[in-house]
C-alpha positions in Angstrom: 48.4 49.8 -7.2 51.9 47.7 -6.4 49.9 44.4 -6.2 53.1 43.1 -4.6 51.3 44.3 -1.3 48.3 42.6 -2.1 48.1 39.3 0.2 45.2 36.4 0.3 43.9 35.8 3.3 40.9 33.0 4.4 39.2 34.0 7.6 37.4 31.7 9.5 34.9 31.3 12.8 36.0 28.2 14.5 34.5 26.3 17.9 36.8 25.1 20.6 36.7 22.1 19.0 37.4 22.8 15.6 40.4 25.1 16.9 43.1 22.5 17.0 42.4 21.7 13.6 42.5 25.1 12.1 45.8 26.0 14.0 47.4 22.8 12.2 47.2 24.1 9.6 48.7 27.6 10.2 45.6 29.5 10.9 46.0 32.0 14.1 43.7 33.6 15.9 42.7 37.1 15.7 39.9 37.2 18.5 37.7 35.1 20.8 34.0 35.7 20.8 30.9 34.2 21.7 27.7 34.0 19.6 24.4 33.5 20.6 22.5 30.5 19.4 18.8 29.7 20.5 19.4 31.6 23.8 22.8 29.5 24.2 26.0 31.6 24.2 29.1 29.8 22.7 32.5 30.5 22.2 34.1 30.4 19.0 37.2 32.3 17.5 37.8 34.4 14.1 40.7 32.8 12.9 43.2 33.9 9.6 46.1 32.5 7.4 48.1 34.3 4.9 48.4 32.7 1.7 
C-alpha cells in the first residue's frame, strides 16, 4: 500500500453551539443530523479535519 495516500482524519458530532468552535479550528462539516435524547430531538453536525 502507497501510504502516501493514507490521510488522518478526527471526526466529530458537534451541537450548534459547539459549532463555531470546531470550525475555528478547520473542522468542516460533512452533515447535519438530529439525535434523539430522552424524547427530545437535537441537532448536531458530524464534523472532519484532515491532518
Amino acid at each position: 500500500m502507497d501510504k502516501t495516500n493514507l490521510f488522518k482524519v478526527i471526526t466529530v458530532e458537534a451541537s450548534i453551539t459547539a459549532k463555531p468552535f470546531f470550525e475555528k479550528r478547520g473542522y468542516h462539516i460533512v452533515r447535519q443530523q438530529e439525535v434523539e435524547r430522552k424524547g427530545q430531538l437535537l441537532t448536531n453536525f458530524v464534523m472532519k479535519k484532515l491532518l
